[in-house]
C-alpha positions in Angstrom: -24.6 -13.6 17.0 -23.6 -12.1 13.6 -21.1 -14.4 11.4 -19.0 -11.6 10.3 -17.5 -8.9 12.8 -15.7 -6.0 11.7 -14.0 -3.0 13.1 -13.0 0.1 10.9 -10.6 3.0 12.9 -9.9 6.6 10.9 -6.7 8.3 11.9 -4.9 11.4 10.4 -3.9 14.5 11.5 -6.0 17.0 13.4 -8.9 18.4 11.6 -8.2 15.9 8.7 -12.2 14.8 8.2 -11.8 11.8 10.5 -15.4 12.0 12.0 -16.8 13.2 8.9 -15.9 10.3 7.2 -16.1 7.3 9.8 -20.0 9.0 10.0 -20.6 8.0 6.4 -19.1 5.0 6.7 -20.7 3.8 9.2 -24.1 5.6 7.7 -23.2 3.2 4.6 -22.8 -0.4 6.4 -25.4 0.5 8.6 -22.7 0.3 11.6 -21.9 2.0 15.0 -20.1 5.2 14.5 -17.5 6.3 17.5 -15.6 9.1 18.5 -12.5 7.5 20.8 -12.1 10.8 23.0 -16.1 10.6 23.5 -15.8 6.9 24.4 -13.1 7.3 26.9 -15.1 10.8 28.7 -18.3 9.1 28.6 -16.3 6.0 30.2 -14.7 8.6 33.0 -18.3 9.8 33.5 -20.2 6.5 34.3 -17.4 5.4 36.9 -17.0 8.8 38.3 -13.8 7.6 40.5 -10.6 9.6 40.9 -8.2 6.9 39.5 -8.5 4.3 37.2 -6.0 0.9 37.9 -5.4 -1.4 35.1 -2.5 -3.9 35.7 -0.1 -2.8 38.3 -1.2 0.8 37.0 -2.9 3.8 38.4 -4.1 6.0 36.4 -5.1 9.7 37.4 -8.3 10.8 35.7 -7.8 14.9 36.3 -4.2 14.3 34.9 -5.6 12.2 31.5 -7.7 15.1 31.3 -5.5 17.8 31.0 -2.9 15.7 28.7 -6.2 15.8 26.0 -7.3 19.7 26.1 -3.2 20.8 26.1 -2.8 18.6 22.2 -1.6 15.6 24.1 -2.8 12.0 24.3 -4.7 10.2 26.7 -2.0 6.8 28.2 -2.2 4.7 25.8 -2.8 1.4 28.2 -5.2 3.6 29.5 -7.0 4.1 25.8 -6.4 0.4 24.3 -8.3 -0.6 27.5 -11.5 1.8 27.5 -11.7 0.7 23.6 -11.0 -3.0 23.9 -13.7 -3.1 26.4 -16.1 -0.8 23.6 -15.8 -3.1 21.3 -16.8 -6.3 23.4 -19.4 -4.6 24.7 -21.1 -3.6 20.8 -19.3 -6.3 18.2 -21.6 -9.3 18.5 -24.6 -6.7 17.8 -22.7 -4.0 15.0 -19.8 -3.2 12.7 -17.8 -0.6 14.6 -16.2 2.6 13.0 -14.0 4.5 15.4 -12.4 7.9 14.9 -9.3 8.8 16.3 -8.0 5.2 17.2 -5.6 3.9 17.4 -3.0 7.0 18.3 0.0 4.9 19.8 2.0 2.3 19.1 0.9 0.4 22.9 -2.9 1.2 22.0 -2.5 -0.6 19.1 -0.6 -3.4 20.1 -4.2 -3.9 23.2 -6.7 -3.1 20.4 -5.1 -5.9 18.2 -4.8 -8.4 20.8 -8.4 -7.9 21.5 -9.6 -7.9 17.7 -7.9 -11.3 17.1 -9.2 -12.4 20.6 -12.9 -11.6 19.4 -11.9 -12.9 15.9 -12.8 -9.7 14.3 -11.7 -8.5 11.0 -10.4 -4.6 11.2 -9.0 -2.0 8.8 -7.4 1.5 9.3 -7.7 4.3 7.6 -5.9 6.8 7.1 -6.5 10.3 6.3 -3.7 12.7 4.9 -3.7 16.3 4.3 -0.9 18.8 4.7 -0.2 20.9 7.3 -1.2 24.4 5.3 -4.4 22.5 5.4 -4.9 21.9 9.1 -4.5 25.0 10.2 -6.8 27.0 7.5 -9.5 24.4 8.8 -8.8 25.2 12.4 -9.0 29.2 11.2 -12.5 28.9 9.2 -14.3 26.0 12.5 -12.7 28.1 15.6 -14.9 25.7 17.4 -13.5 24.7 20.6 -10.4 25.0 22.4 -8.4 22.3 21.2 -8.9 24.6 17.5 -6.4 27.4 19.1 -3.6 27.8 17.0 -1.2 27.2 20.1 -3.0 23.8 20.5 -3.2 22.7 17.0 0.5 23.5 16.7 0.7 21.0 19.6 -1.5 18.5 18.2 0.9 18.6 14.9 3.7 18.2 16.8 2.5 15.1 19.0 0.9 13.3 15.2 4.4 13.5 14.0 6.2 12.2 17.0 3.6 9.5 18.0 0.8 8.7 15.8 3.2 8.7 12.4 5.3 5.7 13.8 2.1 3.9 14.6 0.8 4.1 11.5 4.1 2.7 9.8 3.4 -0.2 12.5 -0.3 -0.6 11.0 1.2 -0.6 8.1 4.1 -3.1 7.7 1.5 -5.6 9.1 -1.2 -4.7 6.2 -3.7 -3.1 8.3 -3.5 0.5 7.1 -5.1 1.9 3.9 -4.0 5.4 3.2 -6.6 8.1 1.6 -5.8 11.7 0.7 -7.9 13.7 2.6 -7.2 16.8 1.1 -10.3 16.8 -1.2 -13.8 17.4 -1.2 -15.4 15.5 1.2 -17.4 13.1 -1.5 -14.3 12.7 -3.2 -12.6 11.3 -0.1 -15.4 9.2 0.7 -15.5 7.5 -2.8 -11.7 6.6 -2.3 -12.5 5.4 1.1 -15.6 2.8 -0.2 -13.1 2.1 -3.1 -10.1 1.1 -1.2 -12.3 -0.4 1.5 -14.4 -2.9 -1.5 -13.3 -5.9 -0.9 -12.8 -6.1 2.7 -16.2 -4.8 2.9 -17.3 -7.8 0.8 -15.8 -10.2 2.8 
């Protein structure tokens, strides 16, 4: 079992450079790179089961489904769950970096619990660009359907309303580390190793 265990999530708004950067990262400390959205579909995949409990909870898969591909979130009880149980799964063998977690303020509040359960050290990062930005990105990739202009308006609407108070929760509590990610992508990832130096160290 390694001594140290550490977990470091990317968040911004959509098409901000999340999984560019949490890639080199985790290139860099020779960690586990993770997409959350991948986690959770692969996680719906391998139990292949029409509803998902967790507490008093049921959750319906098709439903979580559709919230994603029309801008919306996955539940977040539903989310801190599939990525608490990620990161016992990988944290005694790697450093993790996750993109796109956490989104909510309840995701959060699981993920945490679970961190300081395990004892593991966590950052998050995140990446800020303006909205100008997002959308000439979405124009020039026009890779998949959550790229649509409709969607990405949708996406922008749901950061501001859900993920922007979250990250004002990450960080009151010292946990969040703010990079501007409207620069070339080296630049960014210098800030990033920069700001991220000593905890790195540690």
């Amino acid at each position: 079992m390694r001594s140290k265990k550490r977990v470091i999530f990317f968040s911004g708004p959509p098409l901000s450079g999340k999984d560019t950067q949490a890639r080199l990262l985790a290139k860099k400390i020779k960690g586990k790179f993770l997409i959350s959205h991948v986690v959770i579909d692969n996680f719906f995949k391998k139990e292949k089961v029409k509803y998902i409990k967790i507490g008093k909870r049921n959750f319906d898969i098709q439903k979580e489904f559709t919230k994603r591909f029309k801008g919306g979130f996955y539940s977040p009880e539903l989310v801190g769950y599939i990525i608490s149980k990620k990161i016992k799964e990988l944290i005694d063998k790697f450093d993790l970096v996750f993109s796109g977690s956490p989104r909510l303020i309840t995701e959060a509040k699981i993920e945490i619990k679970t961190l300081k359960e395990l004892f593991v050290e966590f950052k998050v990062i995140s990446l800020k660009i303006p909205q100008k930005e997002i959308f000439k990105r979405a124009l020039k990739r026009r890779r998949e359907k959550e790229d649509e202009f409709s969607v990405v308006q949708e996406r922008i609407k749901n950061y501001r309303k859900y993920v922007i108070p979250t990250l004002n929760f990450l960080k009151k509590r010292g946990y969040l580390i703010e990079i501007n990610g409207n620069q070339p992508v080296k630049k960014v990832y210098e800030d990033i190793l920069k700001k991220l130096s000593s905890f790195l160290k540690n």
